[in-house]
C-alpha positions in Angstrom: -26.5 9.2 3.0 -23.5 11.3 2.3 -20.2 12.2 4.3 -19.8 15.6 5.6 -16.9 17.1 4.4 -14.7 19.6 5.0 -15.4 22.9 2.7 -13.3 23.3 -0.1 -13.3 25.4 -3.4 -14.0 24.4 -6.9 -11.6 26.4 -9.9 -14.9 28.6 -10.7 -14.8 29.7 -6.6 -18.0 27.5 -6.0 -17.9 26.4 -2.0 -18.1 22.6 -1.9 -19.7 21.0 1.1 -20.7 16.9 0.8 -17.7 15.5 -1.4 -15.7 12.2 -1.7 -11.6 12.3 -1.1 -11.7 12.2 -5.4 -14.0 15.1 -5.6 -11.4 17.1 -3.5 -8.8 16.8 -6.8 -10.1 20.0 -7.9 -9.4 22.3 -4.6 -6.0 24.1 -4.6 -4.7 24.0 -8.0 -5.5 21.6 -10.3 -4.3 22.5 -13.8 -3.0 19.6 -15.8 0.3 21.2 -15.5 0.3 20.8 -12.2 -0.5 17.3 -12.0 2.4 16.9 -14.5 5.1 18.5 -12.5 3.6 16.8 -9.6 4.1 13.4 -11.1 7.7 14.0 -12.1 8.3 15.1 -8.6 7.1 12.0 -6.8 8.4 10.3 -9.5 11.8 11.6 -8.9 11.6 11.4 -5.6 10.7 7.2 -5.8 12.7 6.5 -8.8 16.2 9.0 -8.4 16.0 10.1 -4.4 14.6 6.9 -2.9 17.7 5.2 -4.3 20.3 7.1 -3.3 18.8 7.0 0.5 19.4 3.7 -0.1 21.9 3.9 -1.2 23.2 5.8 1.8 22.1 3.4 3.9 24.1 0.5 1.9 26.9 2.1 2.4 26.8 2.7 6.6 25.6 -0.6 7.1 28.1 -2.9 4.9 30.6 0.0 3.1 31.9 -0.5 -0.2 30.6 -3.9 -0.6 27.6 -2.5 0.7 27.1 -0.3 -2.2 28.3 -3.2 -4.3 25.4 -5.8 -2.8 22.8 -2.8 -3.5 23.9 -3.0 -6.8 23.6 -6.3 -7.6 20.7 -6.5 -5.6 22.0 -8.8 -2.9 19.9 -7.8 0.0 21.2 -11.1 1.7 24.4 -9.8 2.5 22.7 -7.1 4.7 21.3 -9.8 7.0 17.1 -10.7 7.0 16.8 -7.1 9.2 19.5 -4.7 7.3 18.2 -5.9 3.7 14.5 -5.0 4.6 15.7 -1.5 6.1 18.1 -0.9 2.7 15.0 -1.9 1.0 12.7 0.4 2.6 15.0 3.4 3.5 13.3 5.3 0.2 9.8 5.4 1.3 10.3 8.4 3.4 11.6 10.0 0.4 9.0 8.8 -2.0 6.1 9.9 1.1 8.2 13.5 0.9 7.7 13.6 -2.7 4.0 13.1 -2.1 3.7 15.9 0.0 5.2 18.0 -1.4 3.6 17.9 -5.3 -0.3 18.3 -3.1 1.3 20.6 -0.7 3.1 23.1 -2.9 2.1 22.5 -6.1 -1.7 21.7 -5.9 -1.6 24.1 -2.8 -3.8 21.7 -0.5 -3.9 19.2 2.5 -1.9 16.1 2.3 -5.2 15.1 4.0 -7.3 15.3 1.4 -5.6 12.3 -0.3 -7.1 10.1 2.3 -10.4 12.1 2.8 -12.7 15.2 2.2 -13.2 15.4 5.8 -11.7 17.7 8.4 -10.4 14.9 10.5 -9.5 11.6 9.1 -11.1 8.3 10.9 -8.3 6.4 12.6 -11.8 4.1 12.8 -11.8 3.2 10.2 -8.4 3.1 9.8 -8.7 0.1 12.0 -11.4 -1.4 10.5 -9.7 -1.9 7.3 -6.7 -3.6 9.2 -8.6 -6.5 10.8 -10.4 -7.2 7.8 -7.3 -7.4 6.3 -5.4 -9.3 8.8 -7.7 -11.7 10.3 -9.1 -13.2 7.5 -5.4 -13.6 5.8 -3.8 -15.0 8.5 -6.7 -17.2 9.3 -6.3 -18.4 5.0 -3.3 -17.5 3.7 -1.5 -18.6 6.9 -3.1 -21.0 9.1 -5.2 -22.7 5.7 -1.4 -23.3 3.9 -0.1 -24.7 6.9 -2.6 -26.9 7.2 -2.3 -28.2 3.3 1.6 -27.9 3.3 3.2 -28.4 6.8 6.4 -29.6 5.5 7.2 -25.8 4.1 6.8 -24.2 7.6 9.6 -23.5 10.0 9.9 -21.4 13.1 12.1 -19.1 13.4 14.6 -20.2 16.7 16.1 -16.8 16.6 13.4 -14.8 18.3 16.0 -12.5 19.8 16.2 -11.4 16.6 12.1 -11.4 15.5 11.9 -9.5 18.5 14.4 -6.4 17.6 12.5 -6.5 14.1 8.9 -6.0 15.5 9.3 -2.3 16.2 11.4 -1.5 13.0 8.5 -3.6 10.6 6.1 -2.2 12.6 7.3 2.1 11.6 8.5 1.3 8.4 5.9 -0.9 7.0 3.4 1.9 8.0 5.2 4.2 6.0 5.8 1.9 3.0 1.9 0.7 2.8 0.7 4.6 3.4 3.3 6.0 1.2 1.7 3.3 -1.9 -1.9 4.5 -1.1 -1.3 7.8 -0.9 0.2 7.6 -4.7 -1.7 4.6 -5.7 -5.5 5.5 -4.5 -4.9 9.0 -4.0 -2.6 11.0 -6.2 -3.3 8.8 -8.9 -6.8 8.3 -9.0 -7.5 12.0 -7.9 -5.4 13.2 -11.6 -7.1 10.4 -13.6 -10.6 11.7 -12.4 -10.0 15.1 -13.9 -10.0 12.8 -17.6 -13.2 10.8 -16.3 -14.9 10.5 -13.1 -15.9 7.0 -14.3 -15.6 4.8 -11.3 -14.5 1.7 -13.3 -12.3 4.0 -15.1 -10.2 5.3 -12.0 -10.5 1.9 -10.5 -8.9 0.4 -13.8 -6.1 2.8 -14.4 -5.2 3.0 -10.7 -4.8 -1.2 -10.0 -3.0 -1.2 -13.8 -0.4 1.5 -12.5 0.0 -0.4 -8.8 0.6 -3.8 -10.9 3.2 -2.4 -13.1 5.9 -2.0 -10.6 5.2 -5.3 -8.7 5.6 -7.1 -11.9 8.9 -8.2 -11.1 8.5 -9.4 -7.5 9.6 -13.0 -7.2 5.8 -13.8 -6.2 4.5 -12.4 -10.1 7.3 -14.7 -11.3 6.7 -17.9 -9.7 2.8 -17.5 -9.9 2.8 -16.3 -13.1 0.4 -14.0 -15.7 -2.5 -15.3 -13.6 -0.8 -14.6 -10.0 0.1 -11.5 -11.0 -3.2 -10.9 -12.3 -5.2 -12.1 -9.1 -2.8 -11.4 -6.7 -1.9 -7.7 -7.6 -4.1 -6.6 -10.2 -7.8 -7.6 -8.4 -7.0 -8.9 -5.3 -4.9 -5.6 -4.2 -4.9 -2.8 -6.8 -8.7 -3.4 -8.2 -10.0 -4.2 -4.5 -8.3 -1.5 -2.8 -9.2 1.0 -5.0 -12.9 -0.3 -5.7 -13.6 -0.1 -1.8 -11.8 3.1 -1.5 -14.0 4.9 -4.4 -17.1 3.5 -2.5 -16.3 4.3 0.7 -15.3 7.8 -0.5 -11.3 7.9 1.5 -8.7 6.0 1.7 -8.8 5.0 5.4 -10.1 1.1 4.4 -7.4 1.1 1.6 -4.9 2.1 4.5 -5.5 -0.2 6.7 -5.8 -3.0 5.2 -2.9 -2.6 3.2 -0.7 -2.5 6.5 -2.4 -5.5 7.4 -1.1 -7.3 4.6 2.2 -6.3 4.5 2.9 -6.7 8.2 1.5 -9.8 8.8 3.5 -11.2 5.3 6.8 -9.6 7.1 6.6 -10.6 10.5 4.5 -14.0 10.9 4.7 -15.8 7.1 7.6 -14.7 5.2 8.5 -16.8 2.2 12.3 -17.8 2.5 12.3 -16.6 -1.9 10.2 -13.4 -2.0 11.7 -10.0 -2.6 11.4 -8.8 1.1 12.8 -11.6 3.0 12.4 -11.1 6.9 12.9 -12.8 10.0 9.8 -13.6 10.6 7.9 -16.0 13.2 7.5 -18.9 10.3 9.6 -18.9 7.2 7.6 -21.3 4.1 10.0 -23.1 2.3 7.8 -23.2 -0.8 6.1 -20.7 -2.7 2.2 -22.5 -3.6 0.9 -20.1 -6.5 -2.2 -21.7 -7.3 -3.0 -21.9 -3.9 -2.4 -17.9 -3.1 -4.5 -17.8 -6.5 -7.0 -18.9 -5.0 -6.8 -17.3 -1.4 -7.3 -14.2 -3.2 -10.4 -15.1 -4.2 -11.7 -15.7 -1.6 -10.3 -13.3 0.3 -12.2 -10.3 -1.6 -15.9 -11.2 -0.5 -14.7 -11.4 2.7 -12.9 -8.5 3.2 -16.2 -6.7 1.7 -18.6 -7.9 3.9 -16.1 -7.3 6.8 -15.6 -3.8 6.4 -19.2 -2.8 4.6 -21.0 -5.5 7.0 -20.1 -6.4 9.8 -18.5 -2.7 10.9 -21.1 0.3 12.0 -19.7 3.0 9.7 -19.2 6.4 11.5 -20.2 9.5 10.4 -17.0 10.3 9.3 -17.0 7.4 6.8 -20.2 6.4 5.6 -20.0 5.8 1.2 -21.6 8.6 -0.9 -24.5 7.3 -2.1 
């Protein structure tokens, strides 16, 4: 059964109807060109922009030696809730980037990075964040505490947890949209006017989302084969794989925020790259073990969302 979408136009001026959120690369303008300039844009805007925001931020929250820790990387000396925001202060940057390359140069709706639709499904939205978050904090959470209790502490200071739920809560939204927007959307959207292969876009898209996370402290202490697991199939392949079936974004969304949020506010590990005060710090980083949560976690999440969910109208997969 296929979605109906919103009506769009192909380059030749043929009306589309029934399309997936990939199909809708080639409304507006879609020269290569233009996905060209619009890569060095976002680019520019995460890589250049994003770090001078940061920068920014560095500086009003600690000065000079503000700048200095930024530069050294020394989010510690921000404190567990001004290091995340110096962290994060660039996404809004990199999300305006975004925007602005579909918006301006492609000369279409942000929307139709997250679907073909008129309206997207805040449904299914939702859908994808409880089969993200239930299962992992159910595993990855509960199941390590169970194996390794001695690496578990709760966090006393929950004056402090509290003041961060509201600040993880708008900024990890806008980190984890931001990342699919670029990740599933822009990028699979410009590799499908090279090949519509599915495998293909689902390939090049979890190689291009490992890439930057190669140098998180998690890649490091897990390894080629955390890295490989972790990122590369249990995020980037999965997200994209259930995103090119589904035919948006939404899922990918969701569950994405799921992740991220419940990693910064209820099991934080005291060594990663974003460390928060969150309602149980862990000690000790288990590799093999998150190996093999990710795993599992993939059939799960897929029967969750493809399975146990009644799909809308608004989001059932193109057959």
């Amino acid at each position: 059964m296929r979605i109906k979408a919103i009506q769009g136009k192909q380059g030749i001026g043929t009306e589309v109807k029934d399309v997936t959120y990939v199909e809708a690369a080639r409304w507006g303008k879609y020269q290569w060109w233009r996905y060209l300039l619009g890569l060095t844009i976002i680019l520019f805007a995460w890589m250049v922009a994003a770090n001078f925001v940061s920068a920014i931020v560095a500086l009003a929250l600690g000065g000079k030696e503000g700048v200095a820790a930024l530069s050294r990387l020394d989010y510690a000396a921000f404190g567990s809730v001004g290091g995340f925001v110096v962290v994060m202060a660039g996404f809004p940057v990199f999300l305006a980037g975004i925007l602005i390359a579909v918006s301006l140069i492609h000369q279409r709706h942000p929307r139709t990075l997250v679907t073909a639709r008129e309206k997207i499904s805040w449904t299914r939205i939702g859908h994808g964040f409880v089969a993200g978050f239930v299962p992992w904090v159910l595993l990855g959470g509960l199941g390590q505490y169970f194996l390794y209790p001695n690496s578990f502490s709760f966090n006393s200071d929950l004056k402090t947890f509290v003041l961060f739920v509201p600040i993880a809560l708008v900024i990890t939204a806008i980190q984890t949209t931001t990342e699919e927007l670029f990740f599933r959307g822009y990028i699979v959207q410009g590799a499908s006017l090279i090949w519509s292969n599915r495998v293909f876009l689902a390939i090049v898209s979890a190689v291009i989302f490992t890439l930057p996370h190669a140098t998180n402290p998690e890649s490091q202490e897990g390894g080629w084969i955390g890295m490989f697991l972790g990122y590369f199939v249990g995020t980037g392949l999965l997200y994209a794989v259930v995103s090119l079936i589904d035919g948006t974004t939404e899922l990918a969304i969701g569950a994405h925020f799921a992740n991220n949020l419940a990693y910064f506010l209820l099991f934080n590990w005291s060594g990663s790259f974003f460390t928060t005060p969150a309602l149980f710090s862990i000690s000790e980083y288990h590799a093999r073990f998150y190996d093999f949560t990710s795993l599992v976690l993939i059939p799960v999440f897929l029967v969750i969302v493809f399975r146990v969910f009644k799909r809308d109208k608004a989001s059932e997969p193109v057959s």
